[in-house]
N, C-alpha and C positions, 0 to 999 in steps of 0.2 A: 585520497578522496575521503569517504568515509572508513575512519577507522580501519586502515589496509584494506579497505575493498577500492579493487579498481574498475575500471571499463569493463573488461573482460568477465569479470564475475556477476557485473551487473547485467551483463547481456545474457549468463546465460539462467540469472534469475527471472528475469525478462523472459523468455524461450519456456521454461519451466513454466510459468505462469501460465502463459499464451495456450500450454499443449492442459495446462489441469481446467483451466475454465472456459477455455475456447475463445475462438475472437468474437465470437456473437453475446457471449456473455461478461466482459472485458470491460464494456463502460458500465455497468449496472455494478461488480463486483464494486471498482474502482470507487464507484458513488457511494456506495458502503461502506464502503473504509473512511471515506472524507467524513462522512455523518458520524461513525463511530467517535473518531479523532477529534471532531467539533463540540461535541456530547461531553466527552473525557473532558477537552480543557473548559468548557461551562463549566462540569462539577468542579473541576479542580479550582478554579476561580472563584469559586461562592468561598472557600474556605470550611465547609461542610468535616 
């Protein structure tokens, strides 16, 4: 899959996640990460 990670390790990143930010806080973190990531390739794009 990705770089020897398979199913199984992604579930239990997955798991991990779930128990550090809880599932009420899960789609808020998520949406943070997407902004960060969108943010990143703008700057990177501009050639700055």
């Amino acid at each position: 899959m990705l770089g020897g990670i398979g199913m199984p390790e992604v579930m239990v990143i997955g798991i991990i996640v779930v128990l550090v930010f809880g599932a009420g806080k899960l789609p808020a973190a998520v949406g943070e990460v997407g902004k960060a990531i969108k943010s990143f390739r703008k700057e990177a794009g501009d050639g700055a």
